[in-house]
C-alpha positions in Angstrom: 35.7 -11.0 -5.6 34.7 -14.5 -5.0 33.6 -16.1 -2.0 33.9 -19.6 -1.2 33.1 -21.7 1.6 35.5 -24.8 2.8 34.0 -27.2 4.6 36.6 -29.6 6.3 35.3 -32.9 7.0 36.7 -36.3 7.5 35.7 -39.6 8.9 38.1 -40.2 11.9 36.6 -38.4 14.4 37.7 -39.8 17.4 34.2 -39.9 19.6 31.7 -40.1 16.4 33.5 -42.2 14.1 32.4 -41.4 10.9 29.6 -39.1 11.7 30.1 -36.9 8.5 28.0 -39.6 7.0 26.0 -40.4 9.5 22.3 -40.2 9.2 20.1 -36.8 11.3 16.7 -37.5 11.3 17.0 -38.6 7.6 19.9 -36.7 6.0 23.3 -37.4 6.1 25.4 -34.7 8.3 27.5 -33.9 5.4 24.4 -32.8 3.4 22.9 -30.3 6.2 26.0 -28.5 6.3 26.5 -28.4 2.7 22.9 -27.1 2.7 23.1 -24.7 5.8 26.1 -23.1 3.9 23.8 -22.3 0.6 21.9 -20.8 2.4 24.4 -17.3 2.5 23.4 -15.4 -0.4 27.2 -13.9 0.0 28.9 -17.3 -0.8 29.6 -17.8 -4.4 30.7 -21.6 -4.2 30.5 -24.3 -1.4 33.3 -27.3 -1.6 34.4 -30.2 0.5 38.3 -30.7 1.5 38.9 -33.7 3.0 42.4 -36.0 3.2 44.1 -38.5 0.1 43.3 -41.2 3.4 41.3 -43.9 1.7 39.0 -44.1 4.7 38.1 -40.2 3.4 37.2 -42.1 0.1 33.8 -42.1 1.1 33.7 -38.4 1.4 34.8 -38.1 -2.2 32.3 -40.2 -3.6 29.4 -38.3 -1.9 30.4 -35.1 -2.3 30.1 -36.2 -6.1 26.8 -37.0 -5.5 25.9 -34.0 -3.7 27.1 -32.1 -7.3 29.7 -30.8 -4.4 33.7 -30.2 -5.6 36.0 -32.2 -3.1 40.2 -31.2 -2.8 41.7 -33.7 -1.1 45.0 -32.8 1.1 47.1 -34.2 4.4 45.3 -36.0 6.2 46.4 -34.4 9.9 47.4 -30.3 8.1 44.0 -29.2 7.5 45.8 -25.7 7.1 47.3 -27.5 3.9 44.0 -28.5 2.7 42.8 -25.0 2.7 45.8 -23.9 1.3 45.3 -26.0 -1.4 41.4 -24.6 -1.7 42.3 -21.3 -2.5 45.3 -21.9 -4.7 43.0 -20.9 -7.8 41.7 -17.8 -6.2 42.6 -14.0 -6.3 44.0 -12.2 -3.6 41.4 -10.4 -3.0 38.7 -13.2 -2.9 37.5 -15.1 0.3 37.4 -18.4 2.0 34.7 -19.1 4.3 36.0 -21.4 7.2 32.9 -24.4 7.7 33.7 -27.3 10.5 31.2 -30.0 9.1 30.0 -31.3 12.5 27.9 -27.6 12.5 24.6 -28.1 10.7 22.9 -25.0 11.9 24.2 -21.4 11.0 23.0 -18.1 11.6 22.9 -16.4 8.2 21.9 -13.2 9.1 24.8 -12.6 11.3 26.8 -14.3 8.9 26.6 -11.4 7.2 27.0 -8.7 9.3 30.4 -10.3 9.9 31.3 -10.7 6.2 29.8 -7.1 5.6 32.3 -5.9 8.2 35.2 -8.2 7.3 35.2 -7.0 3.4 34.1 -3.3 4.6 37.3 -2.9 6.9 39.3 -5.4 4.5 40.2 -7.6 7.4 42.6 -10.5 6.8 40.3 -12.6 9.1 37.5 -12.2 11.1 35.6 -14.6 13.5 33.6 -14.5 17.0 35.9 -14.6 19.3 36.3 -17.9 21.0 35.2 -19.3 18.3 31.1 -20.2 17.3 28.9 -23.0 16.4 26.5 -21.0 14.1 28.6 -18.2 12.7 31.3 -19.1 10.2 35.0 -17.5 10.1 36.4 -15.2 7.1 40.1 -15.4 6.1 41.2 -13.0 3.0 43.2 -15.3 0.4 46.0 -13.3 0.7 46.5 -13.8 3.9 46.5 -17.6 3.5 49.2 -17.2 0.4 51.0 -15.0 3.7 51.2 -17.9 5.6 52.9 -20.0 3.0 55.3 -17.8 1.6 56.7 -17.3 5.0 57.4 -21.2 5.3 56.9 -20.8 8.9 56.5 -24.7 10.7 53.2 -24.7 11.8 52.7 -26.8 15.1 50.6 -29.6 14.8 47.9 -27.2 16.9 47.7 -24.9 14.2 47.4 -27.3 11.5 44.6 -29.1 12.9 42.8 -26.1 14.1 43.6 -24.0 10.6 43.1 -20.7 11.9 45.1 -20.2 15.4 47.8 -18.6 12.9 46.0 -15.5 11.8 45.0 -14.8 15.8 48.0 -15.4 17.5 50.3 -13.0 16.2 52.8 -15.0 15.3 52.4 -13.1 11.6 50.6 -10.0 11.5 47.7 -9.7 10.6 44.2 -7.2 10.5 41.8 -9.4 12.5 38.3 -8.8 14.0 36.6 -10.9 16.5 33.5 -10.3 17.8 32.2 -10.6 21.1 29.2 -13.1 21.5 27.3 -11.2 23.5 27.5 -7.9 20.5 26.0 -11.0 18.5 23.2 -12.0 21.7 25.1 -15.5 21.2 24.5 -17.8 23.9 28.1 -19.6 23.9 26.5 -22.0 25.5 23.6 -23.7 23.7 25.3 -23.2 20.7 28.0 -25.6 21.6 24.6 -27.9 22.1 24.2 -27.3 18.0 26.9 -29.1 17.2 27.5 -33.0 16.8 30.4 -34.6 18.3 29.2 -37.5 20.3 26.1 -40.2 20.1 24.3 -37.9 22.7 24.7 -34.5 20.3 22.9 -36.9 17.5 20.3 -38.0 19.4 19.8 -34.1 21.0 20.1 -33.2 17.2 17.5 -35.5 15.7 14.9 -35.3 18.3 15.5 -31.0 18.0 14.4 -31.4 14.3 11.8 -33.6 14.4 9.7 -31.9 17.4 10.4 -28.6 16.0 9.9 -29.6 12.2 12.7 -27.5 11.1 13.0 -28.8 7.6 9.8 -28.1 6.6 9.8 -25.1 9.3 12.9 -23.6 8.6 15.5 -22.6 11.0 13.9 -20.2 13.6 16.4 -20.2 16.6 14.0 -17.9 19.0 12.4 -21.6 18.8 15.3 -23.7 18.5 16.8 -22.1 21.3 14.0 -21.7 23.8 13.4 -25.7 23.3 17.1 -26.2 24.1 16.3 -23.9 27.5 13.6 -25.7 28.2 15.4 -29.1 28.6 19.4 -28.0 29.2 
C-alpha cells in the first residue's frame, strides 16, 4: 500500500492573492506545508497539484525546486486534479487530502486517524467539519468510484474535493471524528491557517516569539500563546 499526500495549491486566492508563495517569517508558505506533511512517518510521497493556468506556472517551477512532483489539472475541478493524482495508484493505496494554506499539522493524531481509517478500511475519513491541523484520508478506490459513475459534480464539490464521499450522494464507508474525541479546539485552529494579511502577520509573529523552527511544533505552547491574545 502506498500513501501519498496531495497538496492543492494555487495562486488565485481571492483574499491572499498569491499567498502559496508568499514569504512566513522566512519561508515560503508552500515550503512549510510541504515540510509539515514529511513530517508523517505514514506518508510514502508528498506532491503538489495545481491548475495548466499559467498564473499556477509559478507553482510548477518551485515545486521543482523543492525536489517536489507537481500534476497539473482544471483550474476550478480540484476533484479532477486529484483524480488525476492517483491515476497511477492501486486500489488499495491512499491519498492524503493537504489544503496548502495549513502549515501546522498534528502528526500524532494524524495517525490515529490513518491507523483507524486503514484498520476499518474506510473509504474516507476526516474530523468532522473539517480541521486545520489534521489531514483527510480518501481510499483510491473510492476516488476511481466517483469517476466511473460519471456523476456531474456541482461546482461545490469540485472546488471543495471531498463533499462527495460525505454526502451520500454515492455510498460510501466514512468516519469522521468529533473534535472534541481529538481535544481540538475548532476554534484556534481555524487561527492556524492563512487566508488573509492578518492570518500572516498572526502566523509570523506566532513563529518568531515561539521559535518554532528551531523549537519544533509544541501546540500546548502554540495554543496557550494563541489563548493568551484571542
Amino acid at each position: 500500500m502506498k500513501v501519498r499526500a496531495v497538496i492543492q495549491a494555487r495562486m488565485s486566492s481571492t483574499r491572499l492573492r498569491g499567498k502559496t508563495l508568499m514569504p512566513v517569517a522566512g519561508r515560503t508558505l508552500l515550503k512549510r506545508v510541504v515540510e509539515a506533511a514529511m513530517k508523517n512517518s505514514f506518508i510514502d510521497e508528498v506532491i503538489i497539484a495545481t491548475s495548466h493556468h499559467g498564473e499556477d506556472d509559478p507553482i510548477e517551477a518551485y515545486s521543482k525546486y523543492l525536489g517536489v512532483h507537481c500534476i497539473r489539472g482544471d483550474r476550478t475541478n480540484v476533484f479532477q486534479r486529484f483524480e488525476l493524482a492517483s491515476r497511477d495508484l492501486c486500489t488499495e493505496d491512499q491519498i492524503v487530502r493537504i489544503t496548502a494554506d495549513n502549515p501546522f499539522t498534528r502528526p500524532e493524531l494524524n495517525a490515529k486517524l490513518f491507523e483507524s481509517h486503514i484498520k476499518a478500511k474506510y473509504d474516507y475519513s476526516a474530523v468532522k467539519g473539517l480541521s486545520h491541523v489534521v489531514y483527510e484520508f480518501i481510499q483510491v478506490e473510492a476516488i476511481m468510484k466517483v469517476a466511473a459513475t460519471k456523476i456531474q459534480l456541482s461546482l461545490h464539490d469540485q472546488e471543495h474535493v471531498t463533499p462527495i464521499f460525505r454526502e451520500g450522494v454515492i455510498s460510501f464507508k466514512t468516519q469522521e471524528i468529533a473534535p472534541e474525541v481529538f481535544k481540538l479546539d475548532s476554534y484556534f485552529d481555524s487561527l492556524l491557517t492563512i487566508d488573509s494579511h492578518e492570518d500572516l502577520s498572526r502566523i509570523e509573529e506566532m513563529i518568531l516569539k515561539l521559535d518554532l523552527d528551531c523549537r519544533g511544533f509544541d501546540f500546548d505552547k502554540i495554543y496557550h500563546w494563541l489563548k493568551s491574545k484571542y
